[in-house]
C-alpha positions in Angstrom: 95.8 190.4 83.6 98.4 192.3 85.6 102.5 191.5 84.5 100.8 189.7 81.5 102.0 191.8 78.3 99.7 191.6 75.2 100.8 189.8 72.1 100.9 191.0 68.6 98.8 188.5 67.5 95.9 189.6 70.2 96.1 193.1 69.1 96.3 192.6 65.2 93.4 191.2 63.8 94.1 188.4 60.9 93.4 190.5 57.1 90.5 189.5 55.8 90.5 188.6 51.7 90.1 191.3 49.6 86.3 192.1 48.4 87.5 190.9 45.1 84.4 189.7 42.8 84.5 187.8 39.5 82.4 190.4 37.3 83.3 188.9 33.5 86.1 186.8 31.4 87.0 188.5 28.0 89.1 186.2 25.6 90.8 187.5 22.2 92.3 185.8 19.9 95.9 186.5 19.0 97.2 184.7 16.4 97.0 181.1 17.3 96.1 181.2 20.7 93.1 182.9 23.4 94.1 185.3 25.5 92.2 186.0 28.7 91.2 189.0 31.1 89.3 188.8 33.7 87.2 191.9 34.9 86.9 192.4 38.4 84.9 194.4 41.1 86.5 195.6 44.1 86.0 198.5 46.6 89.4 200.7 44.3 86.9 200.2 40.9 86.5 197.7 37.7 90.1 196.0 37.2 91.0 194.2 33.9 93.6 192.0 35.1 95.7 189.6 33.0 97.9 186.7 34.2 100.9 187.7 36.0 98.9 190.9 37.1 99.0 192.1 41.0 95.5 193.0 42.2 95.0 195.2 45.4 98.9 194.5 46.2 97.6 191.0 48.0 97.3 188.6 45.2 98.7 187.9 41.8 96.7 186.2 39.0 97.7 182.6 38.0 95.5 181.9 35.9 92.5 183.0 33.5 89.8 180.1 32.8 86.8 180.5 31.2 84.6 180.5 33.9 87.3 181.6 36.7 90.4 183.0 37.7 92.9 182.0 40.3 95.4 183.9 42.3 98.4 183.2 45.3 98.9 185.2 48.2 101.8 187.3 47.8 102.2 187.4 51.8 102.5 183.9 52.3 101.3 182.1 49.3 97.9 181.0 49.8 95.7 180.5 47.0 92.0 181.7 46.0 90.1 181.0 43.1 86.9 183.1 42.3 84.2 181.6 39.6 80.8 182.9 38.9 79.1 180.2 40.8 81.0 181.8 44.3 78.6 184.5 45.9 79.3 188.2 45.4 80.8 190.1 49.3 
């Protein structure tokens, strides 16, 4: 449309999530308590990640469960939680 100036939002596309998928859970041990990794599959490779971990630069892992693994949006705080019942991307 002529003297009508394109926004950012109409030339950026929103990021899609990351092609993050929930591959395994590990848990050892240590002294008196179970600690967790999860193993992930994503387009950089396998990723053993533990809580506190950043993943892709995107999200960081909140926390491990036994059958899934939650993470927050470091852009804005959004949050995502992957279990093995979710379908693979």
């Amino acid at each position: 449309m002529p003297g009508v100036a394109p926004t950012e939002n109409m030339l950026t596309p929103p990021l899609a999530p990351p092609a993050v998928s929930l591959s395994g859970i590990a848990e050892d041990q240590i002294e008196q308590r179970v600690e967790r990794t999860a193993i992930l599959s994503s387009p950089a490779g396998v990723l053993l990640v533990h809580e506190g971990d950043d993943v892709l630069g995107q999200y960081r892992v909140t926390k491990i469960e036994s059958e899934a693994v939650e993470f927050v949006k470091l852009s804005d705080g959004g949050t995502l939680r992957l279990s093995f019942t979710d379908p693979k991307p």
